[in-house]
N, C-alpha and C positions, 0 to 999 in steps of 0.2 A: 592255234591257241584260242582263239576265239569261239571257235564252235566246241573246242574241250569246256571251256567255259560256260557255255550256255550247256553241254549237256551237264556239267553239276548245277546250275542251275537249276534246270530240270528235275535234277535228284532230290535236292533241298527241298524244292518244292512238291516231291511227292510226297513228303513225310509229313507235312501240316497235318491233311485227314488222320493219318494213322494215329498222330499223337494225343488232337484232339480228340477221337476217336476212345484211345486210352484213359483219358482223365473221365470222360462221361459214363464207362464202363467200370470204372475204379468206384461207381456212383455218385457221381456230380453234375450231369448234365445240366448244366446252366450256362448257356451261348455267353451272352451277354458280361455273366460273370469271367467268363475265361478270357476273353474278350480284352476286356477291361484290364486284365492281370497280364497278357501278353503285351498289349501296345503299352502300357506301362513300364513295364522290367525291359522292352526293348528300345523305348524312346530313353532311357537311362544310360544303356549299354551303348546308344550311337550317341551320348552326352559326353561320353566318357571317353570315347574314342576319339571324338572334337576334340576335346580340352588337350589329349595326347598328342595330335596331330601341330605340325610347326607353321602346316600350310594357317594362313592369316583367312579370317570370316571374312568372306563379300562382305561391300558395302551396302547393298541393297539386297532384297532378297523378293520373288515375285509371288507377292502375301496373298493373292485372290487364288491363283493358283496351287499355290501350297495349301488354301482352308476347302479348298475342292477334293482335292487329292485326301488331303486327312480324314472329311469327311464321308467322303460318297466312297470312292474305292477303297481306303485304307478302312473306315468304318462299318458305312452300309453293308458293302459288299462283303465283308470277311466277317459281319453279322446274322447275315443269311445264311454262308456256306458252314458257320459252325455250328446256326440250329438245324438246317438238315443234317446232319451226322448226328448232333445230337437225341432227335427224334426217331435216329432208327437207319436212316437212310446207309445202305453198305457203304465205307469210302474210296472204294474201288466206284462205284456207280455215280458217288456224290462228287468224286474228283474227274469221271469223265463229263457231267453233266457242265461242272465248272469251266472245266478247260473246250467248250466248248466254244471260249469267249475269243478264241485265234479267227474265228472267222468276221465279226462284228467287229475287231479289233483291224483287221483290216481294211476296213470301212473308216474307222476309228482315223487310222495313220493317214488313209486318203484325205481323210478331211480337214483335220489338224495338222499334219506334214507335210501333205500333195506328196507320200509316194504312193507311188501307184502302183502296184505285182503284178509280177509279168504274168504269161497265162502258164509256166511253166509253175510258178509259186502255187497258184490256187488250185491247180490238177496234185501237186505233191499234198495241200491243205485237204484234200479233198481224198485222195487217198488214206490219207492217216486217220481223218474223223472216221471214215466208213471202216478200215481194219479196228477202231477202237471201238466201234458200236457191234460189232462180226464179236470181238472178244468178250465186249459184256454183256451179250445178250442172253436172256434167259436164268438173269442173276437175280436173287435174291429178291423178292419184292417190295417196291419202298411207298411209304402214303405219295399222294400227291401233294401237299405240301412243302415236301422235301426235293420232289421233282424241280417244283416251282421254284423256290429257293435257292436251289442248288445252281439251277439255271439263268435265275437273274441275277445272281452274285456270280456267276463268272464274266457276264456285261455288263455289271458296272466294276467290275477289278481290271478290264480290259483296259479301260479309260487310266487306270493307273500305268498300265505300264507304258503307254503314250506319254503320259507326262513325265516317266524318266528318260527317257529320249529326248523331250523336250528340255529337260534340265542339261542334259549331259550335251546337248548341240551347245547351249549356250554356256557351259563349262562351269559349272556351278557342282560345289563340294558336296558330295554323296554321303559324308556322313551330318553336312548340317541340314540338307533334304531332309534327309530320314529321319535327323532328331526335329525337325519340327512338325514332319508328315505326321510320325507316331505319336508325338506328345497331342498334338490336334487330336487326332482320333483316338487318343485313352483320355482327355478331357472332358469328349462327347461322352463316350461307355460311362465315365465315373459319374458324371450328371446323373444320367441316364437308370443305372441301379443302382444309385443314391433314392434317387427319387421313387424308385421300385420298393426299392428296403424300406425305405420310411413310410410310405404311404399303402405298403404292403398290397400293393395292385401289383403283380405278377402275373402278366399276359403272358401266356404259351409258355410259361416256366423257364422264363428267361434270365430269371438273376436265381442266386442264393448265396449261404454258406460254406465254401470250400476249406474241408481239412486237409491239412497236411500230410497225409498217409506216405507211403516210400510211392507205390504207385503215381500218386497225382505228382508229388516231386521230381519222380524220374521222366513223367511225362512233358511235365512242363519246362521242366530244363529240357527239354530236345525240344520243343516246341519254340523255347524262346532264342536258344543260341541257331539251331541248326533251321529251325524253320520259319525263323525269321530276320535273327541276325545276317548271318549268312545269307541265306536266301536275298533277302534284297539289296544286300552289297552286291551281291554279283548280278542283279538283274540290273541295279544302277548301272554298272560299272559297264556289261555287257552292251547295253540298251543304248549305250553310246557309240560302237563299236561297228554294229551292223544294224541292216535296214531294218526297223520294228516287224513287217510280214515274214520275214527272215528268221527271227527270234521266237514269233508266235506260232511257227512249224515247230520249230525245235520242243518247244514250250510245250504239245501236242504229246508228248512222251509220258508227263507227268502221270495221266491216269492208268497207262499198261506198268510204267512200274511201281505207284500203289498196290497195283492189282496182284503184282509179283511181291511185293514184300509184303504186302497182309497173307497171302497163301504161306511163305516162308516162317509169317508170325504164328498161324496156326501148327504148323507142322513143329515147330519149336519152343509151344506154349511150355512144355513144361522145365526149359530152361530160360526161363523169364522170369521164374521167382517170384508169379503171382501178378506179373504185371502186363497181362496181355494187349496189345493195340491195336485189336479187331475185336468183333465180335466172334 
């Protein structure tokens, strides 16, 4: 059950790029802005689940840690990975650079967990990076900026999923995490192109105007329920379950089936009704 679970984990989390992907090509590429509108609508949706739930809030809650988490991996880092896509970067290429972040990540668990992976863990880690770097090679060419991006936002999102293992050892409720991880980090974003809009300084074309079109809606609603709702309930839930090096093999999956569902998105453009999630 567990490892069925991490492999939807997995799935969930291939579909981020694709979606984001879709809203930028719908003509809105503004990271910052999308950004802002996801951790948003889904620190709401883990509100709502709270209020739902019978289980009773902790008394205390571990406030340094949760403003790390909201800011650097929940913010920073899902800041960078959505301006490389936004800029061009394929997300077939921008999600393996991401998930690049299983190896760093267990350095990450070494140091903040003391576990340690066996050498049987880092030869299968090591397999799977090199078959995922065999499969997208010779794809698409992307700036380096997006390179860069793509790749630092998958070590500092690494660091996040460290800390829901750390939450979930010490048994702490996965949807009040999440509603204060997200409200943290759509705090930061709303500051952030607030300040953008008003003073109309717009670096690297990071904020804007998002309309409503069916595209950008049907986008964002899978972005919000499936690739992030979702998605990090079961990486909470999971991340408690089994060893974090353990998780961030599985987790290693994510960028071969982007890679497979943007080729599927292509080859079915024209039942999409206009609303494709690749380039």
């Amino acid at each position: 059950m567990n490892l069925l679970l991490s492999l939807l984990t997995a799935l969930f989390g291939s579909l981020i790029a694709l979606f984001v992907a879709g809203i930028s090509q719908a003509g809105f590429p503004y990271p910052l802005t999308i950004l802002k509108w996801r951790l948003f609508a889904a620190a709401l949706v883990f509100y709502g689940l709270t209020l739902a739930s019978k289980r009773k809030p902790p008394a205390s809650l571990p406030w340094k840690v949760l403003l790390f988490h909201g800011l650097v991996p929940t913010f920073a880092a899902m800041l960078l990975f959505f301006y490389s896509i936004c800029i061009g970067t394929p997300p077939g290429l921008a999600t393996f650079l991401f998930y690049l972040f299983p190896v760093s990540n267990m350095l990450w668990g070494r140091l903040f967990l003391s576990e340690l992976p066996t050498t049987r863990a880092w030869a299968a880690l090591g397999l799977s990076v090199a078959g995922l770097f065999l499969l997208l090679w010779q794809k698409p060419d992307a700036s380096t900026a997006g390179v860069v991006s793509a790749f630092m936002a998958g070590n500092l999102f690494g660091l996040g999923v460290v800390c829901h293992r750390w939450y979930k050892l010490r048994g702490l409720s996965t949807r009040v995490i999440n509603f204060h991880v997200f409200m943290t980090g759509a705090l930061a974003a709303i500051i952030l192109d607030a300040a953008f809009l008003y003073t109309r300084a717009n670096p690297y074309g990071l904020s804007g105007t998002i309309e409503l079109t069916i595209p950008v809606v049907w986008n964002f609603t899978g972005l919000i329920l499936l690739g992030t709702v979702l998605f990090f309930s079961l990486l909470s839930h999971v991340s408690g379950r089994i060893e974090n090096y353990l998780l961030s093999i599985v987790l290693t999956l994510e960028p071969a089936l982007t890679t497979i569902l943007s080729v599927t998105s292509v080859q079915n453009r024209n039942y999409l009704a206009g609303c494709p999630y690749i380039r």
